[in-house]
Residue, then its C-alpha position, 0 to 999 in steps of 0.5 A: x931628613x933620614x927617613x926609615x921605612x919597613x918592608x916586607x919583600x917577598x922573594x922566589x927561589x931560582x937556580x941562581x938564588x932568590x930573586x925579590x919580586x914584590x915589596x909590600x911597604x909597611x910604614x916607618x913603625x917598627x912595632x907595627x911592622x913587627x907585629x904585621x910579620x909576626x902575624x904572617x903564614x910560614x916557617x922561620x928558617x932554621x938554617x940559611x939555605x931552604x927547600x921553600x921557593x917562597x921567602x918573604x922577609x922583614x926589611x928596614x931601610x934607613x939612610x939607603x941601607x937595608x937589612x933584613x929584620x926578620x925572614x920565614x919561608x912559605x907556600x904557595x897557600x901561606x902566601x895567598x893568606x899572606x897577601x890579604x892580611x898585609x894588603x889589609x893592614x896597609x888599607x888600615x895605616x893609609x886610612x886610619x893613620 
């Protein structure tokens, strides 16, 4: 059974490139997930490179592929706002679903 499932992974900046530390999953619903990263704090690059440490990004995984949906830079406060608003919609899809 092909499965697939949306994530929003938050990477840092480091000397070496971005580093993915925390992935959040969002379920396998594609309107959803786009409208939980549509509701996020941050700036939608312009451009590949950035001077934000901070990225999180849209991720789809399907048949052990991934690719990158959606991508915007943030803050340090962006996240703390972020955080809370993802772990809230996830209470609200485990336990309303």
């Amino acid at each position: 059974m092909n499965k697939t499932a949306f994530y929003i992974v938050v990477d840092m900046k480091t000397p070496d490139g971005y580093i993915s530390y925390c992935h959040f999953f969002i379920g396998g619903d594609k309107d959803r997930a786009e409208a939980v990263f549509n509701s996020l704090n941050g700036i939608i690059p312009d451009i590949a490179d950035s001077a934000y440490v901070l990225r999180m990004c849209l991720v789809c995984r399907h048949n052990n592929s991934s690719i990158v949906k959606a991508m915007r830079y943030c803050t340090l406060d962006d996240l703390a706002v972020n955080v809370p608003l993802i772990t809230r919609e996830v209470f609200k899809w485990l336990t309303l679903h």
